[in-house]
PyMOL commands that place a pseudoatom at each C-alpha (Angstrom):
pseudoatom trace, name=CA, resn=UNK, resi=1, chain=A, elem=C, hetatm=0, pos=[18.325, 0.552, -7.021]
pseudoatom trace, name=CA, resn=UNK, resi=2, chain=A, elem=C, hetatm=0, pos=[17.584, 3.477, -4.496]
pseudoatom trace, name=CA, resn=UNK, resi=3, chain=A, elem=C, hetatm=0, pos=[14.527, 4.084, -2.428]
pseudoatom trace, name=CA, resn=UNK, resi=4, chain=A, elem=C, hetatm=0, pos=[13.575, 7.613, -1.446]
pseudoatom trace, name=CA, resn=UNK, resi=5, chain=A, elem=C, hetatm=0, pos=[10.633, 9.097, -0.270]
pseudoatom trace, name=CA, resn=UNK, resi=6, chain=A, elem=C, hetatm=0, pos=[8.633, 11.091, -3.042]
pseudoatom trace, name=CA, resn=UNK, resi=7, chain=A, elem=C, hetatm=0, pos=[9.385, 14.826, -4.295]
pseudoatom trace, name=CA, resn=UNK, resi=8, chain=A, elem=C, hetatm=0, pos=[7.463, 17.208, -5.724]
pseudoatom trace, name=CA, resn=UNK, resi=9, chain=A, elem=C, hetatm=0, pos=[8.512, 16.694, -8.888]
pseudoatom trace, name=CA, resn=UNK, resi=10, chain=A, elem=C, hetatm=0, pos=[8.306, 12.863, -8.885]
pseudoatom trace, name=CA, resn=UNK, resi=11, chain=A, elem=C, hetatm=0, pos=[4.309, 13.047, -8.989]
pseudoatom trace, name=CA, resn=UNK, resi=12, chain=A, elem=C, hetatm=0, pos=[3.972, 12.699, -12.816]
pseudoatom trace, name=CA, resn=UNK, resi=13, chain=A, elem=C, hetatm=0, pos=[6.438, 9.541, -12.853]
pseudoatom trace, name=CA, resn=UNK, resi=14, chain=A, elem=C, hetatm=0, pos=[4.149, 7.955, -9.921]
pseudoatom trace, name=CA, resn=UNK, resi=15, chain=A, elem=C, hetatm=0, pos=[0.807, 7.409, -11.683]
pseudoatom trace, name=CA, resn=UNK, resi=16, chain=A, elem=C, hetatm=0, pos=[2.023, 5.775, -14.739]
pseudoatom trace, name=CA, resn=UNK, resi=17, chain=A, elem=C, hetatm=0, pos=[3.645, 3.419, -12.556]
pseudoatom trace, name=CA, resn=UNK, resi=18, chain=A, elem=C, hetatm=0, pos=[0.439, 2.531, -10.829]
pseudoatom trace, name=CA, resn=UNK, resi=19, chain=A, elem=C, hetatm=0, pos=[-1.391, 2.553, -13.726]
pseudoatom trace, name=CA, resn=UNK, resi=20, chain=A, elem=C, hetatm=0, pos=[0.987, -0.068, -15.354]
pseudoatom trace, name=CA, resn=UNK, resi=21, chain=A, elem=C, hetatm=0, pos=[1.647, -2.362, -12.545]
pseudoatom trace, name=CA, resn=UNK, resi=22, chain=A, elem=C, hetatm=0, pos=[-2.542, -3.068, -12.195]
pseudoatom trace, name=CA, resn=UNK, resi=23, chain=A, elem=C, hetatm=0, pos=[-3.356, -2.568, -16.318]
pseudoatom trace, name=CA, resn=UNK, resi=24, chain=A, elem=C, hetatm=0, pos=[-4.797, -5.928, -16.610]
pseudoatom trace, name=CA, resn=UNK, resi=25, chain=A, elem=C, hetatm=0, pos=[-4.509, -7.520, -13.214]
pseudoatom trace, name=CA, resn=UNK, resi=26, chain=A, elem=C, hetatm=0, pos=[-6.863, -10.442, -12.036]
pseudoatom trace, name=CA, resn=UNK, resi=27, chain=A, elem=C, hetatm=0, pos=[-8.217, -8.114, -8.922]
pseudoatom trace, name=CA, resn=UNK, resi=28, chain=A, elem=C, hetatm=0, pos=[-10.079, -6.061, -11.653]
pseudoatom trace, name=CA, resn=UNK, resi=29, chain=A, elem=C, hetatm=0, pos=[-13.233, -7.074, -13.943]
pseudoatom trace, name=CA, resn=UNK, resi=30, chain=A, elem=C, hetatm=0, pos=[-11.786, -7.591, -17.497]
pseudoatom trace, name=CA, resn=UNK, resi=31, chain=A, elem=C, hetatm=0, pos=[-11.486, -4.795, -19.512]
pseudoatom trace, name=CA, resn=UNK, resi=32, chain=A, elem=C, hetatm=0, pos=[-11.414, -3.007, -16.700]
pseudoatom trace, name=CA, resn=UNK, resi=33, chain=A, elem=C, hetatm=0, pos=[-9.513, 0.438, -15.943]
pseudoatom trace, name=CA, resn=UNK, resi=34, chain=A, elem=C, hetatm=0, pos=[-7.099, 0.286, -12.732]
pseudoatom trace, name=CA, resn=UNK, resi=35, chain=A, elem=C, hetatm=0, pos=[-7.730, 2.822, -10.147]
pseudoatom trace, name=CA, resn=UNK, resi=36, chain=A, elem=C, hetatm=0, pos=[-5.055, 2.507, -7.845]
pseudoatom trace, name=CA, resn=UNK, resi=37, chain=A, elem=C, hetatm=0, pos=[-3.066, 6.128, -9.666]
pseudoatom trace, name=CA, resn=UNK, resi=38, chain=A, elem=C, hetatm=0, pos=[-5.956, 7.571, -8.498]
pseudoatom trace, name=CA, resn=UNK, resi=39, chain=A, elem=C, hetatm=0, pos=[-6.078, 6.349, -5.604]
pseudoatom trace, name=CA, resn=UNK, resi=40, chain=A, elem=C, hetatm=0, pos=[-2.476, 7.856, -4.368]
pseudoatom trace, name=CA, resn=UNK, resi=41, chain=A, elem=C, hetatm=0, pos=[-3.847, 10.655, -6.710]
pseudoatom trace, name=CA, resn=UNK, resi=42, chain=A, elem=C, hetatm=0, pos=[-6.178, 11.823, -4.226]
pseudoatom trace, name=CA, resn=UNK, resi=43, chain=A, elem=C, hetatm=0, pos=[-4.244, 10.564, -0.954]
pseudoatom trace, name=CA, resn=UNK, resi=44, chain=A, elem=C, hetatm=0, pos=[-1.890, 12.775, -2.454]
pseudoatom trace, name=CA, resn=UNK, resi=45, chain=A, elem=C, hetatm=0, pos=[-4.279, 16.256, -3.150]
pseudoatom trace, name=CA, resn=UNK, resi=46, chain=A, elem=C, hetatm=0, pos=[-6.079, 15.407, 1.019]
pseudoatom trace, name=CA, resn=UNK, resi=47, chain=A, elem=C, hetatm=0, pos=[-3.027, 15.109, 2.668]
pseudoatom trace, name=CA, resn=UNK, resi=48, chain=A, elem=C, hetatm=0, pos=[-3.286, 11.643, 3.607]
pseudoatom trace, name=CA, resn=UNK, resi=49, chain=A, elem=C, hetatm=0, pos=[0.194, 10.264, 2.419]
pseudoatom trace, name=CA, resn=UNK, resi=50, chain=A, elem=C, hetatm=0, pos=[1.715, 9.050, 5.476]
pseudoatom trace, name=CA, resn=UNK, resi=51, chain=A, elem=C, hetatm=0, pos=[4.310, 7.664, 3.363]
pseudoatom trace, name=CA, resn=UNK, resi=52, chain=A, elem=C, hetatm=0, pos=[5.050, 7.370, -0.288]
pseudoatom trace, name=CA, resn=UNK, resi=53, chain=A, elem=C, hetatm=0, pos=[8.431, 5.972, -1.700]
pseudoatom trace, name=CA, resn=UNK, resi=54, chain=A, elem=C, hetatm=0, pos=[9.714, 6.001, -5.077]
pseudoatom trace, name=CA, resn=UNK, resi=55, chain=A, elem=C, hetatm=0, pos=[12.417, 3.366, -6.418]
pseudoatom trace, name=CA, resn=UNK, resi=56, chain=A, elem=C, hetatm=0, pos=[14.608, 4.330, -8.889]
pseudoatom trace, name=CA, resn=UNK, resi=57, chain=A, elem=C, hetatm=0, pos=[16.969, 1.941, -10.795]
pseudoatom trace, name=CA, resn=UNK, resi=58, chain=A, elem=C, hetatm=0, pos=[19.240, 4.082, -13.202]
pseudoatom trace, name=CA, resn=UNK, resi=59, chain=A, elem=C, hetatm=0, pos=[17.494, 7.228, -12.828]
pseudoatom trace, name=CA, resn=UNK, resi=60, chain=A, elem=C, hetatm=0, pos=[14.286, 5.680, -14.377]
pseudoatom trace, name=CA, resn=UNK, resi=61, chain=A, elem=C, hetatm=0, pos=[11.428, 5.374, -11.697]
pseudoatom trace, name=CA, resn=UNK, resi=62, chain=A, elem=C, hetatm=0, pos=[10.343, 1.640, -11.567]
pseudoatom trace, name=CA, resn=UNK, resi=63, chain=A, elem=C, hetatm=0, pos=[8.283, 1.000, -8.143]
pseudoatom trace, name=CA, resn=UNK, resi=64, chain=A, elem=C, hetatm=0, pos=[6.062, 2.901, -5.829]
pseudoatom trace, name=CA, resn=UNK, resi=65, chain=A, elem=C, hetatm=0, pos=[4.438, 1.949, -2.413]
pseudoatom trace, name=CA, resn=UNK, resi=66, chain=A, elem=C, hetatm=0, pos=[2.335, 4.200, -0.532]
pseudoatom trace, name=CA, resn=UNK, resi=67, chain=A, elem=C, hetatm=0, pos=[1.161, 4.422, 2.925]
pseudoatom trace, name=CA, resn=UNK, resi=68, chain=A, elem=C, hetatm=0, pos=[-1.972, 6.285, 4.988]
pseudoatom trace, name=CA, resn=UNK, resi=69, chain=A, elem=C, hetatm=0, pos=[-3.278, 6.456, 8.079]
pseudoatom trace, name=CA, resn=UNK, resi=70, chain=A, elem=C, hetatm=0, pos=[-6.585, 3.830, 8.659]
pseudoatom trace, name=CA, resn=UNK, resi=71, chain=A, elem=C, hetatm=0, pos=[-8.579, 3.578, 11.808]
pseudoatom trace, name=CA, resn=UNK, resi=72, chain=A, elem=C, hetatm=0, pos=[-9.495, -0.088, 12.723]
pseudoatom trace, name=CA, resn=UNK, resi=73, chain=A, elem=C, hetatm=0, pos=[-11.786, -0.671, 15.086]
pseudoatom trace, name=CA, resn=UNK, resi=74, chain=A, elem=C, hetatm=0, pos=[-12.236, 1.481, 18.188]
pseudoatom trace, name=CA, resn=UNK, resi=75, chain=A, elem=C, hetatm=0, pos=[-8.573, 2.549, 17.599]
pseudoatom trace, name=CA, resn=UNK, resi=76, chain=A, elem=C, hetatm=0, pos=[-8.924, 5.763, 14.882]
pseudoatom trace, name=CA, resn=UNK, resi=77, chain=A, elem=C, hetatm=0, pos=[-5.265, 6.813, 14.860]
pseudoatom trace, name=CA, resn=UNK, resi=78, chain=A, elem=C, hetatm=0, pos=[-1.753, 4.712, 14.974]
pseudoatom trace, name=CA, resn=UNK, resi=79, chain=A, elem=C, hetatm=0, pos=[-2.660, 2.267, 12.392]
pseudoatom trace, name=CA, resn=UNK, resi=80, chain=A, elem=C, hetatm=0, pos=[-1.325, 2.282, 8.823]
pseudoatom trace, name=CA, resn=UNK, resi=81, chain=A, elem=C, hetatm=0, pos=[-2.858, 0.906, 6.044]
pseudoatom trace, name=CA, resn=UNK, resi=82, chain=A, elem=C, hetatm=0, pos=[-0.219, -0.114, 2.952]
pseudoatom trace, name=CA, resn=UNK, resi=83, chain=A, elem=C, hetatm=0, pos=[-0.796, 0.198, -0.276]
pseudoatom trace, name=CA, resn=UNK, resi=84, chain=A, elem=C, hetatm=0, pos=[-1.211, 0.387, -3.021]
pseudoatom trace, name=CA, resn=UNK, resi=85, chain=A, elem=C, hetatm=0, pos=[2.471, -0.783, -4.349]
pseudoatom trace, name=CA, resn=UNK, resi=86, chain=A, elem=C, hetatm=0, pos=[3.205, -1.358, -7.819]
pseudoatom trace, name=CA, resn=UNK, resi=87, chain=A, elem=C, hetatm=0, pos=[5.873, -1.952, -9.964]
pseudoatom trace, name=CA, resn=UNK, resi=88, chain=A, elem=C, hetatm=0, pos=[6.853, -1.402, -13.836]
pseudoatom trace, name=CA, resn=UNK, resi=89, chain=A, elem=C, hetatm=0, pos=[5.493, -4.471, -15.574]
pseudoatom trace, name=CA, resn=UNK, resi=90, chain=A, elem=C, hetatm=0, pos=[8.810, -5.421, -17.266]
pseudoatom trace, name=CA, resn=UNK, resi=91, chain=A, elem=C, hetatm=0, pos=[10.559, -5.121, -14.164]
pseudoatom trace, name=CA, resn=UNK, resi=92, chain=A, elem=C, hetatm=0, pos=[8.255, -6.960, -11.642]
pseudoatom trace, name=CA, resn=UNK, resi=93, chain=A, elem=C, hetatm=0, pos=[10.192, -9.873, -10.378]
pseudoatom trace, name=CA, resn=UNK, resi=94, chain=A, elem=C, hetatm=0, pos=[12.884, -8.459, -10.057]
pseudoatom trace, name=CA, resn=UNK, resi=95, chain=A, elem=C, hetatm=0, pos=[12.778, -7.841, -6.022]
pseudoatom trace, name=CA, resn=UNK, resi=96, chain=A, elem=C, hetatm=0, pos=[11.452, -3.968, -6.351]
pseudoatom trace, name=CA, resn=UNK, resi=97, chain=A, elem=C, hetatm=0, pos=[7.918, -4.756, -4.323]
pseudoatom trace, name=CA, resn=UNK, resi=98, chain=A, elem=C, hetatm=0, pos=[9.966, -6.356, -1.580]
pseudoatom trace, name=CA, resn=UNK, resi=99, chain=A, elem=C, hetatm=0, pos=[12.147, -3.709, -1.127]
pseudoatom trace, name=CA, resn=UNK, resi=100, chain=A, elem=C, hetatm=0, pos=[9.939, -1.234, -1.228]
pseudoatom trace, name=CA, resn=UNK, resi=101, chain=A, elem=C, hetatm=0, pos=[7.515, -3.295, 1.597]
pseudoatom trace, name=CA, resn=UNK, resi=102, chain=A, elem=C, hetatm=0, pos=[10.148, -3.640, 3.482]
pseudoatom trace, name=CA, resn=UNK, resi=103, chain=A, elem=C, hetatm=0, pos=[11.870, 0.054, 3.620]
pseudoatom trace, name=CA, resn=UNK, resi=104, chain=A, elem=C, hetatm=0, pos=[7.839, 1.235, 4.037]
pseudoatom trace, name=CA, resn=UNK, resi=105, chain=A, elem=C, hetatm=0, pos=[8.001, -1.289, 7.430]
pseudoatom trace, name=CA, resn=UNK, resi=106, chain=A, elem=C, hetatm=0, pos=[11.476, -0.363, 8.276]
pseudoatom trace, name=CA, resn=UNK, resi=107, chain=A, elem=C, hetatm=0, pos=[9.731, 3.468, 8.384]
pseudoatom trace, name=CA, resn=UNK, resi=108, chain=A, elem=C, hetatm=0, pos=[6.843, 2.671, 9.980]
pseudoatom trace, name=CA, resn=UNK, resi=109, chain=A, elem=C, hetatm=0, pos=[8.241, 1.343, 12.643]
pseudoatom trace, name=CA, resn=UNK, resi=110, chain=A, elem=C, hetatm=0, pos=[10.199, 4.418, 13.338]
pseudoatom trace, name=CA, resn=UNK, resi=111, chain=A, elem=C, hetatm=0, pos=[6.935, 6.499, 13.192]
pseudoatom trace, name=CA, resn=UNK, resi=112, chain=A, elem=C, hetatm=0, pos=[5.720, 5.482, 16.058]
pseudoatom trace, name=CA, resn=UNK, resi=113, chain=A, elem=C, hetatm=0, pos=[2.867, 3.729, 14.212]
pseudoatom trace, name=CA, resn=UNK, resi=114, chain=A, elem=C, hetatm=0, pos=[0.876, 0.873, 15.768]
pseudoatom trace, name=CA, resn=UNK, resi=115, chain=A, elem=C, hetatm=0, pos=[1.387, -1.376, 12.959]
pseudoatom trace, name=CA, resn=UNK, resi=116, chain=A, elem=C, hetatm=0, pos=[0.478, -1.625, 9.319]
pseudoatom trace, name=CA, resn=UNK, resi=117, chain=A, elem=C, hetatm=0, pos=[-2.431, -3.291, 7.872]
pseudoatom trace, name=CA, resn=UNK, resi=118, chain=A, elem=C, hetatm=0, pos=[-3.411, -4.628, 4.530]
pseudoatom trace, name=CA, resn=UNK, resi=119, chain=A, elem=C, hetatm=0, pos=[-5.323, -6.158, 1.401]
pseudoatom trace, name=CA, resn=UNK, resi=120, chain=A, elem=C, hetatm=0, pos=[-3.206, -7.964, -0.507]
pseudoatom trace, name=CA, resn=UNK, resi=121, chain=A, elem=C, hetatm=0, pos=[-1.687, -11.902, -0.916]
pseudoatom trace, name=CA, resn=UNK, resi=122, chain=A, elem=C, hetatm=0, pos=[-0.844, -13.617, 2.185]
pseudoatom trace, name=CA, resn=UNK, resi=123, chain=A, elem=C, hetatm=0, pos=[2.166, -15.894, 0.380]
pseudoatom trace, name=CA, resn=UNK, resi=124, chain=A, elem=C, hetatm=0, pos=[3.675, -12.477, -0.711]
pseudoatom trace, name=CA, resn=UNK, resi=125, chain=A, elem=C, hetatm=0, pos=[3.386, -10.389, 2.371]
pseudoatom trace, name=CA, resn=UNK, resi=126, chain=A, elem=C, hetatm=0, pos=[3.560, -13.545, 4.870]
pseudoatom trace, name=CA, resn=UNK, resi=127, chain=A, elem=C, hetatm=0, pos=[7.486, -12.973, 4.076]
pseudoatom trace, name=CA, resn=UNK, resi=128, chain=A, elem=C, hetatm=0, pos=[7.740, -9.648, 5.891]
pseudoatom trace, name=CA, resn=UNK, resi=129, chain=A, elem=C, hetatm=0, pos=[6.116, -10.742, 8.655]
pseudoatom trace, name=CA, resn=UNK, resi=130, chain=A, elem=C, hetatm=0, pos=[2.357, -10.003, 8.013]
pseudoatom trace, name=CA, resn=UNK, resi=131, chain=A, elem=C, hetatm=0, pos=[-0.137, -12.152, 8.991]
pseudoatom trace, name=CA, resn=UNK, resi=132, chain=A, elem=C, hetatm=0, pos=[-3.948, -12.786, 9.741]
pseudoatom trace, name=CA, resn=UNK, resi=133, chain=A, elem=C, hetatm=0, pos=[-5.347, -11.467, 12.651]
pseudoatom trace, name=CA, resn=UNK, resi=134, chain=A, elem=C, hetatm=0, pos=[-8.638, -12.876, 14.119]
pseudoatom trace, name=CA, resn=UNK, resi=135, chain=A, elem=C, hetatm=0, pos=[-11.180, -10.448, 14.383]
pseudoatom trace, name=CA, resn=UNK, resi=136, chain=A, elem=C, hetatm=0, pos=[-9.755, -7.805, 11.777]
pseudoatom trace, name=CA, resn=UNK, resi=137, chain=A, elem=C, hetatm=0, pos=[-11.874, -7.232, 8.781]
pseudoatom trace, name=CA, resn=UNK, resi=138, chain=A, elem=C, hetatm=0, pos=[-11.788, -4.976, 5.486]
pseudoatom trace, name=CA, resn=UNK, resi=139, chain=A, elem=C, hetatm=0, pos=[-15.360, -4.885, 4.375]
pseudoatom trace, name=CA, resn=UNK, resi=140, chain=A, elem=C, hetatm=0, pos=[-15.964, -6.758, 1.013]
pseudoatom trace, name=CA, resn=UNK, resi=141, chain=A, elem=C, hetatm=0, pos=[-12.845, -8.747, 1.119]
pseudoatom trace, name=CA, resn=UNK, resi=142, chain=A, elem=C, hetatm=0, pos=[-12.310, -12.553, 2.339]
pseudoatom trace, name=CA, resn=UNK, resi=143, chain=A, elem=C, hetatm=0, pos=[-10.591, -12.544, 5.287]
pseudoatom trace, name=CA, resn=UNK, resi=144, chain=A, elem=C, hetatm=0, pos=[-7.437, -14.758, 4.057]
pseudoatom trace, name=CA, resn=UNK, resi=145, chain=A, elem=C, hetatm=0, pos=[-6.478, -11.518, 2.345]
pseudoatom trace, name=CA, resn=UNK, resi=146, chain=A, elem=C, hetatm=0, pos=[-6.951, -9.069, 5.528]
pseudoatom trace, name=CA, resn=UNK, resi=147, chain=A, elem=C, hetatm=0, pos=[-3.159, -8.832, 7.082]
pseudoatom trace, name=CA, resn=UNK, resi=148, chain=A, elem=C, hetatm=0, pos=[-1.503, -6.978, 9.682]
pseudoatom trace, name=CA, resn=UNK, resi=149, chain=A, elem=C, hetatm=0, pos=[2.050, -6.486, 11.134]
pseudoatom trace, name=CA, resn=UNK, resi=150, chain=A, elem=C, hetatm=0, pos=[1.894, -4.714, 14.739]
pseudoatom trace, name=CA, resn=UNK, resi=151, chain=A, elem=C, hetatm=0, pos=[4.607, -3.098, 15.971]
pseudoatom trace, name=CA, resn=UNK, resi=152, chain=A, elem=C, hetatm=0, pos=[3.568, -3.550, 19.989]
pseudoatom trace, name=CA, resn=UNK, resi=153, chain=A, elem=C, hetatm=0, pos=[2.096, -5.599, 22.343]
pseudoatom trace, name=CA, resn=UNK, resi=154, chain=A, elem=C, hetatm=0, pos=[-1.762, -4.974, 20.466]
pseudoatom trace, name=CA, resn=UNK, resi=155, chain=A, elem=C, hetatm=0, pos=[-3.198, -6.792, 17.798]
pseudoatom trace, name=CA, resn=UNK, resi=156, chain=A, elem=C, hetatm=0, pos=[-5.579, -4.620, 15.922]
pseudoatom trace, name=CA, resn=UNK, resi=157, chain=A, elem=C, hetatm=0, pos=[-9.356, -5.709, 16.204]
pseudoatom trace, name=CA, resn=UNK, resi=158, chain=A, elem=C, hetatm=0, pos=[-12.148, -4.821, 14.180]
pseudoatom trace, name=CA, resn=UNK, resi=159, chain=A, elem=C, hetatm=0, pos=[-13.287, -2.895, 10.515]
pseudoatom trace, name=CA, resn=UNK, resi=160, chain=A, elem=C, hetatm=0, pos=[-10.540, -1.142, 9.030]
pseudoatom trace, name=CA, resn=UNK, resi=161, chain=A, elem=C, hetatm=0, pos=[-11.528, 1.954, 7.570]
pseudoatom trace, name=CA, resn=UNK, resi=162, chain=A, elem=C, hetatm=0, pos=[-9.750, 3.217, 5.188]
pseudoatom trace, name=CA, resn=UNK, resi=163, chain=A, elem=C, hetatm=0, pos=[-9.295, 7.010, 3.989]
pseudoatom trace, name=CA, resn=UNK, resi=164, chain=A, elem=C, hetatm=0, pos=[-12.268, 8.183, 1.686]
pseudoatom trace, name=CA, resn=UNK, resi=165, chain=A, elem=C, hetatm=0, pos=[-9.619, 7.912, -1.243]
pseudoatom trace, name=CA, resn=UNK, resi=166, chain=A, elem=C, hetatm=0, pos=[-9.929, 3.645, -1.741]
pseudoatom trace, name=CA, resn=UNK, resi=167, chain=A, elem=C, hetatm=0, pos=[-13.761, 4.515, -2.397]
pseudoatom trace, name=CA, resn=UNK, resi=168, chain=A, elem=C, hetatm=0, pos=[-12.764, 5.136, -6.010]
pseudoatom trace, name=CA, resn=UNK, resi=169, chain=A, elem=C, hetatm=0, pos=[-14.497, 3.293, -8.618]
pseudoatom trace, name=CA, resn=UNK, resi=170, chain=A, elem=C, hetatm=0, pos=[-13.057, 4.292, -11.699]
pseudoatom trace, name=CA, resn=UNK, resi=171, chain=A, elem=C, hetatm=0, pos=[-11.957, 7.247, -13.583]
for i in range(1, 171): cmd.bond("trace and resi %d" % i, "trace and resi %d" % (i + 1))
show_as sticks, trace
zoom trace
């Protein structure tokens, strides 16, 4: 497998991925349509993609993580927010997610970034060192699933806001 960062003409292998990995997940209503390709959609089209990797096993494209810039708290640049990531259904499991979190970290960290922050399940991302941080919130969601990894001395306090793109709600 090989992780690079996305080209121009890796765009129309990126959304199916999405689209595939949360078809169907327990996050969304049943019946519901995922929205995270459109989400990196329109990261994409604003300019927002901090970073967005593409993992390729064979040549196919199998796994995608994506990265933007988030202001939490008083603190409106330095802070990353990651996600979403997904990976091909029939080849989840498989160690794809993690490598993908952790190249995304191993990049961050060289970008100077304060730190990354996060939605997502504690017993997965606990593993690459993210955690709960008192005081940090993500409006909406319980704060078990609100994690950060900082990269300094400062723990990030307060809302994260993310970039206008999360605020979709469906096609």
């Amino acid at each position: 497998m090989h992780i690079r960062e996305e080209r121009p003409e890796d765009v129309s292998r990126i959304s199916p991925i999405q689209y595939a990995a949360f078809q169907g997940h327990p996050m969304h209503a049943p019946g519901a349509e995922p929205t995270e390709h459109h989400i990196v959609e329109r990261l994409r089209a604003s300019g927002a993609l901090a970073l967005s990797l593409l993992a390729e096993a064979g040549g196919e494209a199998v796994g995608h993580i994506a990265l933007s810039p988030a202001a939490v708290g008083e603190e409106p640049d330095g802070w990353l927010l990651l996600g979403p990531v997904g990976v091909l259904p029939r080849r989840q499991g498989q160690g794809i997610g993690s490598a993908l979190v952790r190249e995304s970290l191993r990049r961050a960290r060289g970008s100077g970034a304060a730190g990354i922050v996060l939605v997502g399940d504690p017993g997965f991302y606990g593993r690459f060192g993210f955690g709960n941080v008192p005081g940090l919130v993500y409006r909406g969601v319980p704060d078990q699933y609100v994690l950060a990894v900082c990269f300094g001395d400062q723990a990030p306090a307060g809302e994260i806001v993310a970039h206008a793109a999360f605020a979709v709600s469906g096609a």
